[in-house]
Structure formats: C-alpha cells, structure tokens
N, C-alpha and C positions, 0 to 999 in steps of 0.2 A: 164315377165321381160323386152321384147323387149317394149310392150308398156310402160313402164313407165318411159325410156330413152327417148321415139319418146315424151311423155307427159312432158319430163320436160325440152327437148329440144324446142317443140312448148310456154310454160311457159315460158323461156328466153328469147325466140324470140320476144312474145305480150310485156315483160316487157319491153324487149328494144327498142321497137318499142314504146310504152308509153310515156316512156322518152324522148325518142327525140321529142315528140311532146310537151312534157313538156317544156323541154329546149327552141323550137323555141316559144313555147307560152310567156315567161317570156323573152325574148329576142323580141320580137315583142312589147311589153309591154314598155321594157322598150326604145327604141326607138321611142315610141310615148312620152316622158318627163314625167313630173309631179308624177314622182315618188321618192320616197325617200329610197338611198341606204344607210343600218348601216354598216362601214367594220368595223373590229375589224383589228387591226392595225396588221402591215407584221408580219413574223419572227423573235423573239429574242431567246438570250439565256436564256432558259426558267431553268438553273440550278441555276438561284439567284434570289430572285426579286430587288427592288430599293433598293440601300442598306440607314442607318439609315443615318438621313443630309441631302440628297439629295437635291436638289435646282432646281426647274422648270428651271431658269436660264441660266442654267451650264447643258448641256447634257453628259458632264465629267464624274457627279456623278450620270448618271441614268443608269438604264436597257436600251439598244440600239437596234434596228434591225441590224441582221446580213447578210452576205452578200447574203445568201436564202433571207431573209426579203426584201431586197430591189430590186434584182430579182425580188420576188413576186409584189411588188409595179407597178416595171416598167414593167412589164406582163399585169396587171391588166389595167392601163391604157391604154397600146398600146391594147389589146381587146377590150375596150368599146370604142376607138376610128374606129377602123376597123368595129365592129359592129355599128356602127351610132349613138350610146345613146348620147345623148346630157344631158352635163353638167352642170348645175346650178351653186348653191353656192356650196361650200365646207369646210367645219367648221369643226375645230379638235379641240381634249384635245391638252394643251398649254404640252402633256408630249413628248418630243425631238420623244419617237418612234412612235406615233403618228403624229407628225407633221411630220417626213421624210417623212412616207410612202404615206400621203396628198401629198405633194411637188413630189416628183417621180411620182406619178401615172396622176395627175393631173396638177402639174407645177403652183399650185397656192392652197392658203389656209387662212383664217379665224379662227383664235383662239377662242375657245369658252368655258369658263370655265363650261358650263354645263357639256361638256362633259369629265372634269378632272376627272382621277383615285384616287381623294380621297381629302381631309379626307373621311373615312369610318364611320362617325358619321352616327347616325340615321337618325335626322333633315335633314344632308348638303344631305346624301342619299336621301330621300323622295324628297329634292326639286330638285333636280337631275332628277329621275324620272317622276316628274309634268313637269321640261321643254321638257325631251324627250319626252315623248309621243304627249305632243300638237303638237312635232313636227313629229311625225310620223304622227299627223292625220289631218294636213294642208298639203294642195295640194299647190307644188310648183308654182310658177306667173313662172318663168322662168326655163326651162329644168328642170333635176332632181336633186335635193339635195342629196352632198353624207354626211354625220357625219361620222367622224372617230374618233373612242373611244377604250373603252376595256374591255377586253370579260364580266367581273364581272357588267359594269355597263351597258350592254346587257341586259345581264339576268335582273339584276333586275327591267328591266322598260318592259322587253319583254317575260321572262321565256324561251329566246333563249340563247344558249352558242357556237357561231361559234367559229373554230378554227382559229387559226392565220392566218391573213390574208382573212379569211373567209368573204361572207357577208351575208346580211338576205335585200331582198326587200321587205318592207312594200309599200301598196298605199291607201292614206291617201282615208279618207271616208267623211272626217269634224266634224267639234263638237268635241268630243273627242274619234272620232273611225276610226281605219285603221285596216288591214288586209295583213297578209304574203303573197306577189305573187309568194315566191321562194326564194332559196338559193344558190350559187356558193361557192363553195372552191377553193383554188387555181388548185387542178389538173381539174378542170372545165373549166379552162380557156385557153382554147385552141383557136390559134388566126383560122379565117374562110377563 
C-alpha cells in the first residue's frame, strides 16, 4: 500500500513537472511571433443567449460579457504583455462581446465578419470555416494574430470547443495546414 502512494505521488510529480515544461514551451513559442491565437470571447451570462431582434449595432439587445468576462479580458492582455508575446492584427466578430473583450485585452480591434456568430446557415457556415482555417494556416508578416470569435464557430473550423475566454494557439504550416501548439484558460493565466 506504501508503495503505491510513494507511486502516485512520483506520477504527480513527472506530470507536473511535464507541464511546466509544456507551459514554458508554448510561451517561448509564442514570443517568438508568427503565431496565431483563437480566443473565444471573455465571460457572459451564459443563462440566455442573443435574444430574437438583436442588431449587431446596438450591444443593448445582445448577450454582453459580464464583469468576470472583462476581468478575464483584461487579465489576458496584461499576461501576454508581461510575457513579451508580441501583437499583430487583432480581428473580431463585429458581436459587442467579442469586440469588448478584443478592446480590453488588447486596446485595439478589426472587425471581421468572418468571424461573426451567425447566420448559422450551412453555406454562410462552410464559408466561415474556408476563411478560418486559411487563416490559421498563414503565418503572420507581423507578431501574432489574435481572432476573437465564438466557441461554436471554433469548433466548427477546428473541432476545438474552449471555454469562455479560453484560447487554442494554432501555428500555421502554409498551404492550408497548421497545427495546435497549446491551449490557456483563464485560470492559466497567471501574470509571471
């Protein structure tokens, strides 16, 4: 019995010892640039979604990040800035909680209907997906690219599902291939 405490205690130890090597590997990464971060936008109140009407417009009548969400926002930024990752473009869905959590974290933003939350038609999906991925799999000309979008059209260009605020680093390969270097959640984000 003693040994398989002393065994699952040494198991814990390699795994976290792993990890942290993982961590600084993907952090080393990405302060070399040319990488491209998905975050799936901060914190909402995830008890309604957009109600019916809503107007890209008017962030009045949309789902909003709440004040975790932009916390998380401004978390995120102050970390990658402390960590040295250097910035590129930054290009969000034209949807209010996506663009806050752009604007907070990075203090600047790009609208880009690629990465709007809908229509959820088939077509406007698929082409959705054809402009993500080419852009996952182009290497950024300047620092790193971050897209801020949301969680459903993740998945469907990536078959990843972060959590709010979550993100997923791809690095592009060219042509139309990249590769996951790593993932952060917000509780990942601990400044150094």
């Amino acid at each position: 019995m003693r040994w398989a405490v002393v065994a699952c205690v040494a198991l814990t130890l390699v795994a976290g010892a792993t990890s942290a090597r993982a961590d600084d590997a993907l952090w080393t990464l990405l302060q070399g640039g040319r990488q491209v971060i998905v975050l799936r936008h901060a914190a909402t109140d995830q008890t309604f979604g957009d109600p019916p009407g809503f107007k890209l417009a008017d962030c009045s009548t949309q789902r909003n990040l709440i004040d975790r969400g932009r916390a998380q926002a401004q978390r995120l930024g102050e970390v990658l800035r402390a960590r040295g990752v250097p910035i590129g473009r930054v290009r969000s869905s034209e949807w209010c909680r996506c663009l806050e959590t752009a604007r907070l974290a990075f203090g600047r933003v790009e609208p880009w209907p690629a990465l709007n939350g809908g229509p959820r038609d088939p077509e406007v999906v698929a082409a959705r997906v054809h402009e993500l991925r080419a852009q996952l799999a182009t290497p950024p000309s300047d620092g790193t690219l971050v897209l801020v979008t949301h969680g459903f059209n993740i998945r469907d260009a990536t078959g990843e599902m972060p959590v709010e605020g979550g993100l997923i680093v791809f690095t592009p390969l060219g042509g139309d291939r990249f590769t996951v270097a790593g993932r952060l959640t917000p509780g990942d984000l601990a400044p150094r």
